[in-house]
N, C-alpha and C positions, 0 to 999 in steps of 0.2 A: 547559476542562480542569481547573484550580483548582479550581471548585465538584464535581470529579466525583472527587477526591484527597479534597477537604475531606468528602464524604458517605462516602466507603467508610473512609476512617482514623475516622470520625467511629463509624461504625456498627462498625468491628475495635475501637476502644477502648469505647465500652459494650458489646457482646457480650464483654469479656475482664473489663470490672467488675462487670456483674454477675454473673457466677457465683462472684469472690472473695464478694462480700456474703451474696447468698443462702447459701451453703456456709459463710460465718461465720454468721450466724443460727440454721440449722439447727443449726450441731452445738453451739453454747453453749447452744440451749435444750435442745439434747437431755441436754446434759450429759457426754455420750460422751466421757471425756480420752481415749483413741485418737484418736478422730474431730476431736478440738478440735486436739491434736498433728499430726495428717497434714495439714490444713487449713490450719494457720498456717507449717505447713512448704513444704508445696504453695506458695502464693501467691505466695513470691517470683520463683519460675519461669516466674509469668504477666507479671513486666516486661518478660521480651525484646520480647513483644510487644507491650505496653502501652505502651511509652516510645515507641519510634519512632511508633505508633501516633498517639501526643499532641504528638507534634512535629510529623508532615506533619498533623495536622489541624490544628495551630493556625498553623504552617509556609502553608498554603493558605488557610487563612480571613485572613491577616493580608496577604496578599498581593489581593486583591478589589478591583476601584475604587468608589471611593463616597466621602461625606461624610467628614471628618478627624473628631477627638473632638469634641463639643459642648460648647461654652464654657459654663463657669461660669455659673449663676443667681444666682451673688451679688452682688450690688450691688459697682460698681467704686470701692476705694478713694480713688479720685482724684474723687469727686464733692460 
């Protein structure tokens, strides 16, 4: 169930970023200050979704059983 949280939050948070990007890009090269103004104004509106979104996906991925972090490659000071 976790991997199936972790794919659909994963997939609602890039379908909600990129369309901020792409829709920035567009309208700075178009140059359009309407278009650049509705744009930068828009985007905050896309966090309600974004944020929970980034939460139950990292919320679920961080939750998975497997391996803990992998230890250091550095030579242990105590050698």
């Amino acid at each position: 169930m976790p991997k199936l949280v972790h794919a659909v939050a994963g997939a609602i948070a890039l379908a909600t970023i990129s369309p901020f990007w792409l829709s920035t890009v567009a309208v700075e090269l178009s140059g359009w200050q309407a278009g650049i103004i509705g744009v930068k104004t828009t985007i905050p509106y896309g966090f309600i979704v974004l944020i929970p979104a980034l939460i139950a996906t990292g919320g679920s991925g961080g939750s998975w059983p497997g391996p803990g972090p992998v230890a250091s490659s550095t030579p242990s000071e105590h050698a």
